[in-house]
C-alpha positions in Angstrom: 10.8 250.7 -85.3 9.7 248.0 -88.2 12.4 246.6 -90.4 11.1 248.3 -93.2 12.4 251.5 -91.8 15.9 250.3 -90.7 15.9 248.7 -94.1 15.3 252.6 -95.2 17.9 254.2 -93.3 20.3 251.6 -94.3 19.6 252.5 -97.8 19.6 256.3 -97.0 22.6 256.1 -95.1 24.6 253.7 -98.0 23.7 256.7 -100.4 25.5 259.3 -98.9 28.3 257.3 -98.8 27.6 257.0 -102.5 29.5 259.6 -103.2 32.6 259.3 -101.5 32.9 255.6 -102.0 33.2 256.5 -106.0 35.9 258.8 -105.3 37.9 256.1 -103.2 37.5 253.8 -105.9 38.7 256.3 -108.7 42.0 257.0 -106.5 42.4 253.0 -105.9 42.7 252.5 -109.5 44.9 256.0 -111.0 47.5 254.3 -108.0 46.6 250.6 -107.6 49.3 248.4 -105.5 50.4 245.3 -106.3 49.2 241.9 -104.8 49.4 242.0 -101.0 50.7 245.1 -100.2 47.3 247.1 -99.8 48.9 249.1 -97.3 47.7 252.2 -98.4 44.6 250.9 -99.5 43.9 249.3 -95.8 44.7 253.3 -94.5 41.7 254.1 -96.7 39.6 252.1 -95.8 40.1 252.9 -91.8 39.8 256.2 -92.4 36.1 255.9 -93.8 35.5 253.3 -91.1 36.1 255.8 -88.8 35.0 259.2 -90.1 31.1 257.4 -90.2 31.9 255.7 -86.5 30.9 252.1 -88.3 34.1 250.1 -87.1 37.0 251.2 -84.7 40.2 249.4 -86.5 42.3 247.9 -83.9 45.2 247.1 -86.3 46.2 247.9 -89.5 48.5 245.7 -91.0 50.3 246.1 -94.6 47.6 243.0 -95.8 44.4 244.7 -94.7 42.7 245.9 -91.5 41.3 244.1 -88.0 38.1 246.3 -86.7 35.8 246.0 -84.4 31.7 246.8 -84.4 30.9 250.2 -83.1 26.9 249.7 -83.9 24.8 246.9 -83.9 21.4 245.9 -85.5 19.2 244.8 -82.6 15.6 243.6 -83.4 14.1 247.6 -82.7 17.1 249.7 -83.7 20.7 250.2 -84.1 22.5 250.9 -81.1 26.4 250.8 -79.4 28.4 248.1 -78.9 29.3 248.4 -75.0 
């Protein structure tokens, strides 16, 4: 596999996430919280990391989120972090 089609299902795989990225954003800012307390917004953002198996959170803490890789970009593909 060249880079130019990683590069390509990168790019595929950032568009469908497109859609539901503009939707997070919308709710974000109708109920935006203040300063540090992003508590809901860190449950968010967990919650996609998880639904597309990009990051397993190991914490969640009321100031953002700790995760961990679940994929990796090796020189011929993408593959699991063992």
């Amino acid at each position: 596999m060249t880079v130019a089609v990683e590069l390509d299902e990168m790019m595929e795989f950032a568009g469908e996430l497109r859609g539901e990225l503009f939707r997070i954003r919308r709710n974000l800012h109708q109920q935006p919280e203040l300063l540090y307390d992003v508590s809901r917004t860190s449950k968010l953002v967990a919650d996609l990391l998880r639904r597309q198996a990009i990051l397993e959170c190991i914490s969640m803490e009321p100031r953002g989120i700790t995760v961990l890789p679940i994929w990796r970009l090796t020189p011929s593909r993408w593959q699991p972090v063992l």
